[in-house]
Rosetta silent file (secondary structure, phi, psi, omega in degrees, C-alpha in Angstrom):
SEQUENCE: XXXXXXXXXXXXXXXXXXXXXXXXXXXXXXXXXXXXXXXXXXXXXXXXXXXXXXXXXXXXXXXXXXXXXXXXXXXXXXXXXXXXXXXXXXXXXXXXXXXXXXXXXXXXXXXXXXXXXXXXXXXXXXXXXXXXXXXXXXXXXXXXXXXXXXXXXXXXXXXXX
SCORE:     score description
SCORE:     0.000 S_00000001
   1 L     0.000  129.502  173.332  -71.941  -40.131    4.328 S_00000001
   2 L   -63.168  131.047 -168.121  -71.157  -37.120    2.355 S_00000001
   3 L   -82.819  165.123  162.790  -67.562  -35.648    2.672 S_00000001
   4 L  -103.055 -114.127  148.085  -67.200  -32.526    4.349 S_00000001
   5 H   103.460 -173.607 -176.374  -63.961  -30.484    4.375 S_00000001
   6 H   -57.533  -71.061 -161.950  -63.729  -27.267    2.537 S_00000001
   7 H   -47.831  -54.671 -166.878  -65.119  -28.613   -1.103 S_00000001
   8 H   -52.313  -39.951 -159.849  -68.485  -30.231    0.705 S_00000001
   9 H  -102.772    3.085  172.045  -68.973  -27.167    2.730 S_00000001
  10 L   -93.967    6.766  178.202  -68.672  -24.882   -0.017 S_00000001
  11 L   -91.576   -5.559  174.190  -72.109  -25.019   -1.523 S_00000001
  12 L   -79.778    3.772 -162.050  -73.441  -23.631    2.038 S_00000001
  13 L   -93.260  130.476 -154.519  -71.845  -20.010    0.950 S_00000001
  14 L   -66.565  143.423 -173.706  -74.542  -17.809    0.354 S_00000001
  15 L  -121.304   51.674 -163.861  -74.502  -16.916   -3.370 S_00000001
  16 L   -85.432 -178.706 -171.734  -76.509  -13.648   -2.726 S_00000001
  17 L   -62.384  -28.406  168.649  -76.490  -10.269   -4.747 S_00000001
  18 L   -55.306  -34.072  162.554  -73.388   -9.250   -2.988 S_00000001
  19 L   -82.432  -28.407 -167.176  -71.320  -11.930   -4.688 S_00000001
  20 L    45.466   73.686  179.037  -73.111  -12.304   -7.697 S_00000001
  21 L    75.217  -12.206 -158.685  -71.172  -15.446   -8.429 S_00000001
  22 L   -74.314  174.764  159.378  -67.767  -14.035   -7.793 S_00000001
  23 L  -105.485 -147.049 -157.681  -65.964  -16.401   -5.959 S_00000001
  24 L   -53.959  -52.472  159.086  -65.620  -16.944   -2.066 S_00000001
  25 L  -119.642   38.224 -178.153  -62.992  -14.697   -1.314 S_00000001
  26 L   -78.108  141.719 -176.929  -62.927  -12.348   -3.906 S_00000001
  27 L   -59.204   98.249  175.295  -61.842   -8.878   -2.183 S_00000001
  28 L  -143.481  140.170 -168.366  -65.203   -6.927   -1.380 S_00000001
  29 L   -77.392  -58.322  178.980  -65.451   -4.234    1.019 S_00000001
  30 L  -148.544  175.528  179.179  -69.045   -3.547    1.031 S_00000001
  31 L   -40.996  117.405  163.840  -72.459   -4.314   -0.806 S_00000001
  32 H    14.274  -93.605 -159.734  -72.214   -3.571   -4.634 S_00000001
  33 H   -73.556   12.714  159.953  -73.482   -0.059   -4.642 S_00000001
  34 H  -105.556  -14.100  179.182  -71.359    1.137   -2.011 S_00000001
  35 H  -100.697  -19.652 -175.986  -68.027   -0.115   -3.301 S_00000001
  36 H   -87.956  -29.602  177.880  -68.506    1.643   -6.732 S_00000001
  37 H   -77.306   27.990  170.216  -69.587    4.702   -4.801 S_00000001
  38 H  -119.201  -58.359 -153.641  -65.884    4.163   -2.950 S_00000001
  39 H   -69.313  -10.272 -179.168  -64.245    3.723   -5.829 S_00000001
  40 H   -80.768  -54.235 -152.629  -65.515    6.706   -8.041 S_00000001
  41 H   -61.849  -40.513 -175.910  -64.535    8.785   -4.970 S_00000001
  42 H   -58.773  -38.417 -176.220  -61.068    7.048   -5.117 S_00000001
  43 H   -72.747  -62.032  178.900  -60.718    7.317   -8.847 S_00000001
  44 H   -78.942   13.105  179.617  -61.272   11.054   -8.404 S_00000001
  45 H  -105.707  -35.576 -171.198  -58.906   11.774   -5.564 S_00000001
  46 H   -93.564   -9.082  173.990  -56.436    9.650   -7.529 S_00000001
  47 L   -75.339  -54.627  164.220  -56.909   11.340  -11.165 S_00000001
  48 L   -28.127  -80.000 -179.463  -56.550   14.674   -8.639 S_00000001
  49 L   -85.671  -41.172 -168.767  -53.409   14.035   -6.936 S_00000001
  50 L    90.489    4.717  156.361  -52.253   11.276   -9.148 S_00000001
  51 E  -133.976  129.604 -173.040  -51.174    9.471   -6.324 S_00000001
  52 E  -135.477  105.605 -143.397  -52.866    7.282   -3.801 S_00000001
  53 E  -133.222  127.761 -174.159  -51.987    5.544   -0.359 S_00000001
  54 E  -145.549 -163.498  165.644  -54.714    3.226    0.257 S_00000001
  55 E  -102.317 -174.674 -148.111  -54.558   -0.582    1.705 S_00000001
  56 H   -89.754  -35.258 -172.320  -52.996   -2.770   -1.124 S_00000001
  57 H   -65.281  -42.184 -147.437  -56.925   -4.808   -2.030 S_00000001
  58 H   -92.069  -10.338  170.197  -58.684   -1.605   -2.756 S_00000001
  59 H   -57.218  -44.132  174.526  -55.591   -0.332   -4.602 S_00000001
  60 H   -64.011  -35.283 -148.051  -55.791   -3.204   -6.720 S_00000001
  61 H   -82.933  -59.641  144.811  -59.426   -3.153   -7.524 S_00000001
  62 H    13.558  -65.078 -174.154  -58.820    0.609   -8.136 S_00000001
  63 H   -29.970  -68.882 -157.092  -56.137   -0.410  -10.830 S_00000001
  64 H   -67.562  -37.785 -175.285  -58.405   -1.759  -13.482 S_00000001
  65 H   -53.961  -45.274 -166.576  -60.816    1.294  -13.050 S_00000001
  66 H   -80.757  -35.317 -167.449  -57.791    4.129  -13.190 S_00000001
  67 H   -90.160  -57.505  179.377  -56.466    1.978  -16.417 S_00000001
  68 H   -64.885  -21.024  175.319  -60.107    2.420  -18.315 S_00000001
  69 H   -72.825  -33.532 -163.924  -60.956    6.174  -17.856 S_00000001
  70 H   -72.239  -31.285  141.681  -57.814    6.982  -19.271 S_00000001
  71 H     0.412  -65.967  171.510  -58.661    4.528  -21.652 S_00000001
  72 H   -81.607  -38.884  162.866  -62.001    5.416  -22.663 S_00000001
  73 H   -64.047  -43.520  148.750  -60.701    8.996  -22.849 S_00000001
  74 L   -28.131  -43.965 -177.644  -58.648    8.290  -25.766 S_00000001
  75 L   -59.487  -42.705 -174.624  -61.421    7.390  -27.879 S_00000001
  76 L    39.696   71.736  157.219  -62.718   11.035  -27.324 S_00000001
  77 L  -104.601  145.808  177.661  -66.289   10.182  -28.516 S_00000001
  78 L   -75.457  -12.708  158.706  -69.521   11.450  -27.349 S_00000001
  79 L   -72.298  -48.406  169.541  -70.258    7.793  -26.211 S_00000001
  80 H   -43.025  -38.123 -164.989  -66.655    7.528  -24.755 S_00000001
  81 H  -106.691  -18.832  172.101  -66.758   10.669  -22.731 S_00000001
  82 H   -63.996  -42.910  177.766  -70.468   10.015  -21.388 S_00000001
  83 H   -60.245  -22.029 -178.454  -68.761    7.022  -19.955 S_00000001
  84 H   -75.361 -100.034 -150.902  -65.646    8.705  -18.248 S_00000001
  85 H   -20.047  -69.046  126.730  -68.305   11.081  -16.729 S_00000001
  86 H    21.410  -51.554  166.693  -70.478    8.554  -15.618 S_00000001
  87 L  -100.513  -29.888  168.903  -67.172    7.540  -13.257 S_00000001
  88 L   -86.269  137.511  165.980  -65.555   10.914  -12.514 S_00000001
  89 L   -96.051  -27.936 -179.216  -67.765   12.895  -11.071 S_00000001
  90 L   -88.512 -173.832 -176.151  -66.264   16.035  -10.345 S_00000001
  91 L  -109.346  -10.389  163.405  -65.586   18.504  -13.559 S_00000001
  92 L   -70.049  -45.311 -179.170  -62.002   19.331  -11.924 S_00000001
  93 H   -48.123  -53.143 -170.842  -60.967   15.478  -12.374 S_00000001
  94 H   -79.665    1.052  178.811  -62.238   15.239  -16.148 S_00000001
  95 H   -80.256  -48.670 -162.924  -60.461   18.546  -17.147 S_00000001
  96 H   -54.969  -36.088 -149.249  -57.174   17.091  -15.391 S_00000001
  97 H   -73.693  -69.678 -172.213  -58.224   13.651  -16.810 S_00000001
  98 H   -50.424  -48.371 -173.556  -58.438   15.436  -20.760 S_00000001
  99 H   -86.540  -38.986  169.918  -55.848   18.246  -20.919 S_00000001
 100 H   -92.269  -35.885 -134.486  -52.902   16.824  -19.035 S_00000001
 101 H   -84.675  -52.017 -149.988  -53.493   12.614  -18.876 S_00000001
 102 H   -62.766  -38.304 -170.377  -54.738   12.302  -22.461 S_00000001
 103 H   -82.072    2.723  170.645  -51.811   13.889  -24.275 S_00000001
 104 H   -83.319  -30.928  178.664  -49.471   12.511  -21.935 S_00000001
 105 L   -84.554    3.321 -164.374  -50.715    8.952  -22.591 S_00000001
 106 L   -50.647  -37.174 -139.464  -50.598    9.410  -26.592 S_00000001
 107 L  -114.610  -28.998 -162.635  -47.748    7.119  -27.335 S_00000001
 108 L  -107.006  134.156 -167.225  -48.724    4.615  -24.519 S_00000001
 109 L  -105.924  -30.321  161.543  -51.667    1.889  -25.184 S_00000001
 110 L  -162.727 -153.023 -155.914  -51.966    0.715  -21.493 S_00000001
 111 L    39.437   54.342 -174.387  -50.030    0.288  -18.047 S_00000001
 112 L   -61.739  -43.622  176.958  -51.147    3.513  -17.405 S_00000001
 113 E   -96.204  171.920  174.036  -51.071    2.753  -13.330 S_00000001
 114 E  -158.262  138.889 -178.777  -48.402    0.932  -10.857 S_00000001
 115 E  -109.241  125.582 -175.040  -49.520   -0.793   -7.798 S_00000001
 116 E  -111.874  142.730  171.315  -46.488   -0.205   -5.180 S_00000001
 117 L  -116.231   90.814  164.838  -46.454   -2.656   -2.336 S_00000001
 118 L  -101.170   49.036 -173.817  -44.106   -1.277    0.246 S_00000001
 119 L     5.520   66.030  151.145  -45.044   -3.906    2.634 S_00000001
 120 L  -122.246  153.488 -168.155  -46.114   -1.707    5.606 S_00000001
 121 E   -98.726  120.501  140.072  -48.910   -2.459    7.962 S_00000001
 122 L   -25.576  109.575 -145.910  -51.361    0.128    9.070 S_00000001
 123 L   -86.822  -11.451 -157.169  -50.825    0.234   12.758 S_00000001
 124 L  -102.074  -20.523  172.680  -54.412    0.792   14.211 S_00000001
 125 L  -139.235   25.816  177.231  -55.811   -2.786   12.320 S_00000001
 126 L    42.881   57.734  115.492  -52.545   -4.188   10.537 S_00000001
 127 L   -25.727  133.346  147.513  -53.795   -3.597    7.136 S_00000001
 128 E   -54.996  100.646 -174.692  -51.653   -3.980    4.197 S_00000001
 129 E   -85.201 -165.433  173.174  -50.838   -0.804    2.856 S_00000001
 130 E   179.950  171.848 -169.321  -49.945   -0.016   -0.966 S_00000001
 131 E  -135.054  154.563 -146.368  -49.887    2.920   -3.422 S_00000001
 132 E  -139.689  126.416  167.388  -51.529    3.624   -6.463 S_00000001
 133 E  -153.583 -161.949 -167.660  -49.966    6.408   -9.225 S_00000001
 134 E  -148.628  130.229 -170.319  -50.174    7.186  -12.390 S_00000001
 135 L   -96.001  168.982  175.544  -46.963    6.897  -14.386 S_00000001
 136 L    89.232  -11.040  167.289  -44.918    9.060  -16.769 S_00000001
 137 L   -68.709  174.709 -179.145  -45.370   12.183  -14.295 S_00000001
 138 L   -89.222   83.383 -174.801  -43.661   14.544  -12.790 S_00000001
 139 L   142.356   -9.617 -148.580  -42.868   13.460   -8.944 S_00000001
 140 L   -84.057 -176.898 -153.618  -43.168    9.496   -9.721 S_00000001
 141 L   -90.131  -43.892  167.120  -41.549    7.046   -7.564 S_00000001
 142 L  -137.745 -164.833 -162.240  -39.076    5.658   -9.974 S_00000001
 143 L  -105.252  121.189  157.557  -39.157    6.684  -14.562 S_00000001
 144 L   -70.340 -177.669  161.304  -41.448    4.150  -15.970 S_00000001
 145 L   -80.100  148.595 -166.340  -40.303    2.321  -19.422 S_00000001
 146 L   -86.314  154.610 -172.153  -39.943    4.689  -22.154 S_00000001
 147 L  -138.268  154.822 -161.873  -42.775    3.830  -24.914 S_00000001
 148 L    45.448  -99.988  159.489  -42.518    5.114  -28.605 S_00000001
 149 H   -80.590  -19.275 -175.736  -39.623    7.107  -30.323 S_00000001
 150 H   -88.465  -28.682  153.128  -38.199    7.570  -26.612 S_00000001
 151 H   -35.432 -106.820  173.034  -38.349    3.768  -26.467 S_00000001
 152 H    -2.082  -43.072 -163.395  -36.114    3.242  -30.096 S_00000001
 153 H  -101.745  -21.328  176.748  -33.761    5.336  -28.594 S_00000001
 154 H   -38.449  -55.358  178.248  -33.559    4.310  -24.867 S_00000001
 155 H   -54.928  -58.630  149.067  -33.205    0.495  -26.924 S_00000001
 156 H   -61.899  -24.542  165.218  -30.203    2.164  -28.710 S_00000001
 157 H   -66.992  -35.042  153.601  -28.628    3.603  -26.209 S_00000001
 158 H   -34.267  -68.876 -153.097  -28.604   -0.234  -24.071 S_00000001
 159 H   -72.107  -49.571  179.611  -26.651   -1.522  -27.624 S_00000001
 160 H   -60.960  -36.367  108.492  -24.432    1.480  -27.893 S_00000001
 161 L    42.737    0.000    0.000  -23.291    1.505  -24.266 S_00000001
């Protein structure tokens, strides 16, 4: 007799284009081409405000997305910048994303975003909520760590102290 349990029963889980492989319970909302068309909308509401109150899964998934245009914008290539388009869509986002993000981000090589978990539940389905920002701004939630020459001196000011 074969066992059953979880591992036995996990070869019945449909391995269709929705998962592609991923595994069982990786956090997916909807069918491929509908979750990237959520998340460029997300990406440009959060490049926008620069803040984002979402539930805490799609915040995460969000993260990695939010961390490569600014990314990608750095390079400031004509390959580099087809790709940023390619996820922002509007032409308000990629101005904000080039004239304030990039030169704000000069000094800093990643951990561009912060995923805040202020463990509250959405009241109408108990969702997890969570927040999304972009750090080093004007308005954040707490002063990220200082990065470059403001680092060196932040680090002296600790020893002198």
């Amino acid at each position: 007799a074969a066992a059953m349990g979880f591992m036995g029963t996990t070869r019945f889980l449909a391995k269709g284009a929705r998962s592609k492989g991923r595994k069982a319970y990786f956090r997916k909302f909807a069918p491929a081409h509908r979750q990237w068309a959520l998340m460029k909308n997300m990406l440009n509401d959060l490049v926008k405000e620069q803040r984002l109150e979402t539930t805490l899964p799609k915040a995460k998934e969000l993260q990695q997305y939010a961390e490569e245009i600014v990314f990608l914008a750095k390079k400031n290539t004509p390959y580099h910048d087809g790709l940023v388009e390619s996820m922002l869509t509007s032409a308000e986002s990629r101005r904000i994303l080039y004239e304030r993000m990039v030169p704000r981000y000069a000094d800093r090589a990643f951990h561009f975003t912060r995923v805040l978990n202020p463990y509250r539940y959405r009241a109408r389905d108990s969702a997890p909520m969570g927040m999304i920002e972009y750090v080093d701004r004007p308005g954040e939630l707490r002063p990220a760590n200082p990065v470059g020459a403001a680092r060196d001196q932040f680090a002296a000011g600790e020893f002198l102290a």
